[in-house]
C-alpha positions in Angstrom: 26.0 -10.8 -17.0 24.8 -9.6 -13.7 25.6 -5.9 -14.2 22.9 -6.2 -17.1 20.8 -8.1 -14.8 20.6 -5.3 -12.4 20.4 -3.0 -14.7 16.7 -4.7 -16.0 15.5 -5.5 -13.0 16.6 -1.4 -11.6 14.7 -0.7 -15.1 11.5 -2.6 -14.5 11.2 -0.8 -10.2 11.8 2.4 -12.1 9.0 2.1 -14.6 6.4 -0.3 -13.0 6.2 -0.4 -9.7 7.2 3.3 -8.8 4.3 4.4 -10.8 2.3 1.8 -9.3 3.3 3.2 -5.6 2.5 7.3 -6.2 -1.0 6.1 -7.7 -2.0 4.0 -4.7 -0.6 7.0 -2.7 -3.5 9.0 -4.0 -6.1 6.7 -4.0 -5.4 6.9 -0.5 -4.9 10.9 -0.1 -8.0 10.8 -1.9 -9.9 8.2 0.3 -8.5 10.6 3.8 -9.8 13.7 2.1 -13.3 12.3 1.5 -13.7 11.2 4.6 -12.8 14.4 5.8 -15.0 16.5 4.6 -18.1 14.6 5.0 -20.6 16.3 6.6 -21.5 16.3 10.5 -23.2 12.8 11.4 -25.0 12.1 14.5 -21.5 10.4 15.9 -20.2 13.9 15.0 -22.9 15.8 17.2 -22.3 17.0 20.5 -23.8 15.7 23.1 -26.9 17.0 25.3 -27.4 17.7 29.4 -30.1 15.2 30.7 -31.6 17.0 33.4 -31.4 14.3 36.7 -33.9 15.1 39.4 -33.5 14.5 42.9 -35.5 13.0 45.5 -35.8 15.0 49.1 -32.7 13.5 50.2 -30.5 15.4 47.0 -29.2 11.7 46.5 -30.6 10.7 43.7 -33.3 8.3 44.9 -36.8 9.1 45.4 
């Protein structure tokens, strides 16, 4: 009786929750892809220079 048992339950991973596995798989290739190829943001931007200027002293302070 238990060899039939494992051979249902090895029958119901095989066709239910395999499936089940690959498609959330892709949902999540599929997620990671759009994500990365969204275009530029400001986040994505480099950053400028600010120009600092200097007291007489060259120190920073006026």
């Amino acid at each position: 009786m238990a060899l039939v048992g494992g051979a249902i339950v090895s029958q119901f991973i095989t066709v239910y929750i395999t499936p089940a596995i690959y498609l959330y798989m892709q949902s999540l290739s599929d997620l990671l892809a759009s994500r990365k190829s969204k275009p530029a943001t400001d986040v994505d931007k480099p950053l400028r220079a600010i120009p600092v200027t200097m007291g007489a002293g060259g120190n920073g302070e006026e």
